[in-house]
N, C-alpha and C positions, 0 to 999 in steps of 0.2 A: 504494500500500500504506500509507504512512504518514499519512495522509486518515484511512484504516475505522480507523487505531488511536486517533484523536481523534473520534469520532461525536459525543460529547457535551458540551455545555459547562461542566459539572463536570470534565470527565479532561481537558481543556487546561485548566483555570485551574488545579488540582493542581498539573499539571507546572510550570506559570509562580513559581507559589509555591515551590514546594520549590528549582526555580532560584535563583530570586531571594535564598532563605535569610529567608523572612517567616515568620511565625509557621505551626505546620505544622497545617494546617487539612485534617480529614478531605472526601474526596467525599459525605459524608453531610450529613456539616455544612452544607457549603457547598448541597447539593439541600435541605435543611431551610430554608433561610435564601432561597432563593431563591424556596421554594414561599410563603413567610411576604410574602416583598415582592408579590408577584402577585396574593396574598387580597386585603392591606392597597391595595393600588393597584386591585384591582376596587371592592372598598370605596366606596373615594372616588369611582368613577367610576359606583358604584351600577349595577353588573357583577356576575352571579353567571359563575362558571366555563363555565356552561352556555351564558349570554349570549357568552360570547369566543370560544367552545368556535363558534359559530354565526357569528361575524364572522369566525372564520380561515380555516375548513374544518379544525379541528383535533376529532375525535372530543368526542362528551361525556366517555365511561371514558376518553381520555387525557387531558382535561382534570382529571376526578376523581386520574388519577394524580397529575400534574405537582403538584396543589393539595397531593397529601401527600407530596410531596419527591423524584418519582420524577425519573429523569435526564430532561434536557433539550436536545434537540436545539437547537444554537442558530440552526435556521431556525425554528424553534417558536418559540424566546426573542421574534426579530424579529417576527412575527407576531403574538404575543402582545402585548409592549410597542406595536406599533401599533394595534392595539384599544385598547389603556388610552391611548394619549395620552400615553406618556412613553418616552425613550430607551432603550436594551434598556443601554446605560452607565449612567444611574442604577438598574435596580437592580440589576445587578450589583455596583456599588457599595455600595450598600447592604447587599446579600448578604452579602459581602466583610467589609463591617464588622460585622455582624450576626455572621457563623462565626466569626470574629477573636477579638470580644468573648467570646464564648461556649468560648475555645479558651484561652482565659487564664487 
């Protein structure tokens, strides 16, 4: 039961946050900010959504979601960060500090 009530990986890092007593950073925020690092990191790796969307087995329309901030599954996050070539930790991190800054 307590698994289906974290599905996504914005609603665990929420709860981790407001634990922790860090700055209170919305589930929006944080899907905004993570959709922003997976643009910026297709980007560079000169990846359209559609391109990653193809290397995961991840839909195109939920590719187009994820790209405008929709939640995120984090076997999706995994998936994803393996097509781009970097750690599903940086950008979450990234994220992180991206909703942080933006919460200030």
């Amino acid at each position: 039961m307590a698994a289906s009530l974290f599905k996504t990986f914005s609603d665990k890092f929420v709860v981790v946050l407001r634990y922790c007593g860090s700055v209170p950073v919305t589930k929006e925020a944080i899907n905004r900010a993570l959709a922003a690092e997976i643009r910026a990191e297709a980007g560079r790796a000169n990846l359209t959504l559609a391109e990653i969307g193809r290397r995961t087995g991840i839909s195109e329309p939920t590719m187009q979601r994820i790209g405008k901030g929709a939640d995120l599954q984090v076997s999706k996050l995994y998936l994803i960060s393996d097509a781009l070539g970097v750690s599903p930790t940086a950008l979450v991190e990234a994220a992180v500090a991206a909703a942080e800054a933006e919460a200030e």
